[in-house]
C-alpha positions as CSV (number, residue, x, y, z in Angstrom):
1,X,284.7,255.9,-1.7
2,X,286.1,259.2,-1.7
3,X,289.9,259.1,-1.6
4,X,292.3,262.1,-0.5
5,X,295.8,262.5,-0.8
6,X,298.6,263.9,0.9
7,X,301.5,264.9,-0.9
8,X,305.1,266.1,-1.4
9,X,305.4,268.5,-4.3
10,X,306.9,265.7,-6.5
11,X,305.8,261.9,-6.0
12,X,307.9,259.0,-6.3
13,X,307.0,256.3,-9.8
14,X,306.1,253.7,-7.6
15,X,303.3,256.1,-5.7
16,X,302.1,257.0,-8.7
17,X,301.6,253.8,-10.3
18,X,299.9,252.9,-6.9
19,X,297.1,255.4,-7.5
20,X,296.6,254.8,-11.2
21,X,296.3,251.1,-10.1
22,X,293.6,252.0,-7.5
23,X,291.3,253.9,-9.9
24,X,292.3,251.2,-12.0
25,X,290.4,248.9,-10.2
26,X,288.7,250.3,-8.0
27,X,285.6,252.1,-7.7
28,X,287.0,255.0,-6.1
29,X,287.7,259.0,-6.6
30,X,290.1,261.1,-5.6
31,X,288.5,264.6,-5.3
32,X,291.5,266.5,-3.3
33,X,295.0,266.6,-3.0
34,X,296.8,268.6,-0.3
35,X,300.4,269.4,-1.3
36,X,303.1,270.2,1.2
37,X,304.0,273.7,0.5
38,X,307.2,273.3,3.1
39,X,308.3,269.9,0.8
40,X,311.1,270.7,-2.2
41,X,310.9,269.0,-5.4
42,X,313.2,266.7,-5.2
43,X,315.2,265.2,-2.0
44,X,318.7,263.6,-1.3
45,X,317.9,260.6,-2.0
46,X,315.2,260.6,-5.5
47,X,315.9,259.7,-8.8
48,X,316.9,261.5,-11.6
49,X,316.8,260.5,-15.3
50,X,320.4,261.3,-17.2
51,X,322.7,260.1,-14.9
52,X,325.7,258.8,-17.1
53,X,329.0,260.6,-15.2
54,X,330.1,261.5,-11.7
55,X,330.3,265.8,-12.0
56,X,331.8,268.3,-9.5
57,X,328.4,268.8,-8.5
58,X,328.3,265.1,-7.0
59,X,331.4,265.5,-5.1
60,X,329.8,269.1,-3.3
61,X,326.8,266.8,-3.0
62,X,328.8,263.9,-1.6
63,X,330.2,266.3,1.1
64,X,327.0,268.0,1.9
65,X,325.1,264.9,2.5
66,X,328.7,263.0,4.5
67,X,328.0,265.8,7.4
68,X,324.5,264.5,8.2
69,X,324.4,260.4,7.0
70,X,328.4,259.9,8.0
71,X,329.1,256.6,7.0
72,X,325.9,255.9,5.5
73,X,326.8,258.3,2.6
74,X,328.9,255.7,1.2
75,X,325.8,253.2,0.8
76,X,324.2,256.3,-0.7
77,X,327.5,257.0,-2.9
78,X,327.6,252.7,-4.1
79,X,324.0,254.0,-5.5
80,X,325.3,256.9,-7.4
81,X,327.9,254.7,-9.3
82,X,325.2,252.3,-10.0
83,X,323.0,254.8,-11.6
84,X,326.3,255.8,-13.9
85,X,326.3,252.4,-15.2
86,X,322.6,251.8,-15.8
87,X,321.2,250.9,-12.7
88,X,318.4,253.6,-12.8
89,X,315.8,252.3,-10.9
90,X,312.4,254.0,-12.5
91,X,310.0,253.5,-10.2
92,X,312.4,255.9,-7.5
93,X,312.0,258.9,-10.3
94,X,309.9,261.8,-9.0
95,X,307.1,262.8,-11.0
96,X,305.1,266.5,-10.2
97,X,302.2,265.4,-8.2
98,X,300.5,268.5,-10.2
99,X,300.8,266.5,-13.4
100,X,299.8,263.6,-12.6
101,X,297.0,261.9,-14.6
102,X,295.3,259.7,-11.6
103,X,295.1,263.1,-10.0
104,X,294.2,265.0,-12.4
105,X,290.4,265.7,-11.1
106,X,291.3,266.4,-7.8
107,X,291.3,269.7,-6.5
108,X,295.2,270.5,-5.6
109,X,295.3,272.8,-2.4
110,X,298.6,273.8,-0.9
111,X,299.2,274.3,2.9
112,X,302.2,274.5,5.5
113,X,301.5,271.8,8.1
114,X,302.5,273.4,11.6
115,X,305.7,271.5,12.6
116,X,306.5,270.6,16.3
117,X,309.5,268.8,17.4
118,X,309.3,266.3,14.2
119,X,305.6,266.0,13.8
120,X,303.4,267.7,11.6
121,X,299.6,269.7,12.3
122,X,297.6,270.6,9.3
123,X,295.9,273.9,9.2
124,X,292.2,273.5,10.6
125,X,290.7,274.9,7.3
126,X,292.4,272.1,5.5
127,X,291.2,269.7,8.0
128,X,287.9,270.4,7.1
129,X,288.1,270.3,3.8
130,X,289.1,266.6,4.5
131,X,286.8,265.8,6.6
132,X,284.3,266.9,3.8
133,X,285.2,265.7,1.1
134,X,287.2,262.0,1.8
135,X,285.9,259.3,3.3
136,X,290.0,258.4,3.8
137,X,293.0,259.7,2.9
138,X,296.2,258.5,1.6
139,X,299.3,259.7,3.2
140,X,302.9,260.3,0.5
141,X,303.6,263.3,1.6
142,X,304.1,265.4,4.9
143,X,306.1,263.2,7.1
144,X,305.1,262.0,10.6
145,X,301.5,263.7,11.1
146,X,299.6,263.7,14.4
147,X,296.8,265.8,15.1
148,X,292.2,266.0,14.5
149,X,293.8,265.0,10.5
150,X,294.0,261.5,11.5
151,X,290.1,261.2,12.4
152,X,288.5,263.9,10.4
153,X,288.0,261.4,7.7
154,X,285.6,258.7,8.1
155,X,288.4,255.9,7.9
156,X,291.0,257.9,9.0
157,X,294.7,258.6,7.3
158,X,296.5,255.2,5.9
159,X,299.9,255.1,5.3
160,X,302.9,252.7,3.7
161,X,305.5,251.1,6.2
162,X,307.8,248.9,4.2
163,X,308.0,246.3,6.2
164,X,306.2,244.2,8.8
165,X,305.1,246.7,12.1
166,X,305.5,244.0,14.1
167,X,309.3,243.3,13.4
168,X,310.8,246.1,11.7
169,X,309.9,249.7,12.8
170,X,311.6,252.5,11.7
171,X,314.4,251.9,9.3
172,X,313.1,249.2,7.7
173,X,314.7,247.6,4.3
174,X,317.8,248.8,5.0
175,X,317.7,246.7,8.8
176,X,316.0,243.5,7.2
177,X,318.8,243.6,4.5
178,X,321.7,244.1,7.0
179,X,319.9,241.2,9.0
180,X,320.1,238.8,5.8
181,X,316.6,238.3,5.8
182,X,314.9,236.0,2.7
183,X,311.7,237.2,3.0
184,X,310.2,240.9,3.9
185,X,306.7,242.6,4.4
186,X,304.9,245.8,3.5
187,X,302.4,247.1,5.6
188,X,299.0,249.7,4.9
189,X,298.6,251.1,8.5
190,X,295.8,253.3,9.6
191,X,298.3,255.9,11.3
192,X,297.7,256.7,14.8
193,X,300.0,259.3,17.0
194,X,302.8,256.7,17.0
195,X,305.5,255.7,14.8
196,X,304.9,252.8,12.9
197,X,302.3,251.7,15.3
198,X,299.1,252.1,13.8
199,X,296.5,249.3,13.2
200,X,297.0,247.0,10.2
201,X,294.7,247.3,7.2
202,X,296.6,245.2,4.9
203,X,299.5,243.3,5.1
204,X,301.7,241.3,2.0
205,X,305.3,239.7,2.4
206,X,307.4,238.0,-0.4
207,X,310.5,236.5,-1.2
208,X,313.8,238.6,-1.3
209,X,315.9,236.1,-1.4
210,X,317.1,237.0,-5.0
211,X,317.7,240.3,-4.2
212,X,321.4,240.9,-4.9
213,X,321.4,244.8,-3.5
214,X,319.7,247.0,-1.1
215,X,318.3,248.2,-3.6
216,X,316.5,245.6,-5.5
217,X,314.8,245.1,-1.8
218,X,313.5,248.8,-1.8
219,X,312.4,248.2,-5.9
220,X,310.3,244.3,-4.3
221,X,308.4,246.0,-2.0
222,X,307.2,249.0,-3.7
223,X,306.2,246.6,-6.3
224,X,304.6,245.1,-3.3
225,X,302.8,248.5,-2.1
226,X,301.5,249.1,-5.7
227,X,299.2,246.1,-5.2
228,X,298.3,246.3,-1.4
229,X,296.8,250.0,-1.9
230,X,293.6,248.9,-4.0
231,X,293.5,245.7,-1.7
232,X,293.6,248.0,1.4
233,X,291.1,250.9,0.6
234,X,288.5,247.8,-0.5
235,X,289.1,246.0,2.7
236,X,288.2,249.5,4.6
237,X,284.9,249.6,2.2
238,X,283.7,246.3,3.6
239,X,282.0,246.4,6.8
240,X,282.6,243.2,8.2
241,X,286.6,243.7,8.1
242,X,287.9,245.7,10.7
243,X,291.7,247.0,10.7
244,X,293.8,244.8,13.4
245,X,294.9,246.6,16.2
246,X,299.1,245.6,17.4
247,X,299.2,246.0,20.8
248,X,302.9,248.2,22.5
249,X,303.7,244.5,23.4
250,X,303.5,242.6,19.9
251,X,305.6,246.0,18.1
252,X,308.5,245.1,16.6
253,X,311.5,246.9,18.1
254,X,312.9,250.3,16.3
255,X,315.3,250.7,14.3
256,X,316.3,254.3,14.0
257,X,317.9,256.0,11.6
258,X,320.7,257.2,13.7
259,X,322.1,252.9,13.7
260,X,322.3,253.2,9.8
261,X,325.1,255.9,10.3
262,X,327.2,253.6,12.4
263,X,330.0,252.5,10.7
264,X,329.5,248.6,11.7
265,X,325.7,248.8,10.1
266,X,326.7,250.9,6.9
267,X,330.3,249.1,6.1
268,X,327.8,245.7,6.2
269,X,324.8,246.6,4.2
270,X,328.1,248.0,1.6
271,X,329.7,245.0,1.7
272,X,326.6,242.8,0.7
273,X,325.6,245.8,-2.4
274,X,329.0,245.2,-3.3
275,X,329.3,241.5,-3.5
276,X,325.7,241.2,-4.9
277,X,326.9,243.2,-8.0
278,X,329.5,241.2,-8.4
279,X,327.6,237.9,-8.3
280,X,325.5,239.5,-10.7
């Protein structure tokens, strides 16, 4: 099985633990990596290692970030302090996608995807290449993508939702954790043109009911993700399983990213970090 990948410049710890694991245990290469040459290195909400004080820089930061998230930036902000106080949260740390080992056969290609209202179009040259060369690919990089990308490889482009499609579009974590869920899902979909509506090639929930913060959600279900991607990409080498289709009717309903911004949804999801640190 011949495995692409499409990438930001810089990939989250968790992503790249994911792909070590697959050719960990899995017979599988990875012979090309498409980078998104419009993607920066490292985005509002990443990791950084050395975090130890709040700097003028944060506040500019702080007031940059308050004109698009409103009253999410506090949620954001809650982070922040965390981090000065040791919560660091390694597997959200970027890592260059150049340098990293699981990758480090691949052929690295750079292209600017054709955006259109949201959606991304890879180049046809690049789509070709694709086709070629992976027999699927493995989308942490380029955003929403529609376009002859999603069927130029034999079993097309598969993607992380982190949570179940079938409950929790869009959003995700954030809505199951302002709903006070105990337990919560991470999907591998086979991305069609929709959001969060392709067919299901493997699916794992657990437990959250521990988790004190936000953010110890986000860390249980990339744990999660790490293990689904080798189960997924051997469940697409075995003829006899087929990916399950959701019809419009058996979606969950979507949660977009404009609710998190409310005051009611962000003052909440506050609260609860809050009072889980404190139980803590």
């Amino acid at each position: 099985m011949a495995v692409g990948v499409l990438a930001e410049p810089s990939l989250y710890e968790w992503q790249v633990r994911a792909l070590e694991r697959l050719r960990r245990e899995t017979a599988v290469e990875i012979p090309l990596v498409v980078h998104n040459a419009a993607g920066t290195e490292v985005g509002d909400e990443s990791w950084d290692e050395g975090k130890d004080r709040l700097s003028l820089a944060d506040v500019v930061e702080f007031v940059d970030v308050f004109r698009e998230e409103r009253a999410w930036t506090f949620v954001l902000a809650e982070r922040s302090l965390g981090r000065v106080f040791g919560d660091e949260r390694p597997l959200w740390h970027r890592r260059a996608t150049a340098s990293v080992d699981a990758l480090s056969d691949a052929d690295h290609v750079r292209c600017r995807p054709r955006t259109d209202d949201g959606w991304n179009e890879l180049p046809p040259g690049i789509v070709a290449r694709i086709a070629d060369r992976c027999d699927v690919v493995v989308r942490f990089g380029f955003g929403l993508i529609r376009g002859d990308v999603l069927t130029a490889p034999e079993h097309g482009v598969v993607s992380f939702h982190p949570a179940d499609i079938r409950r929790y579009r869009g959003m995700g974590p954030p809505a199951i954790f302002h709903d006070g869920r105990d337990r919560a899902g991470a999907t591998l979909q086979r991305l069609n043109e929709s959001i969060d509506g392709g067919e299901i090639v493997a699916y794992q929930e657990t437990s959250i009911a521990d988790c004190r913060t936000l953010w110890d959600v986000f860390d249980r279900l990339a744990a999660l993700q790490i293990r689904l991607l080798p189960e997924g990409i051997e469940a697409l080498r075995e003829p006899t399983v087929e990916p399950q289709s959701v019809p419009d009717a058996e979606l969950g309903p979507f949660y977009y990213r404009d609710r998190r911004r409310t005051l009611r949804f962000s003052s909440r999801v506050l609260l609860r970090n809050l009072a889980g640190r404190l139980r803590r």
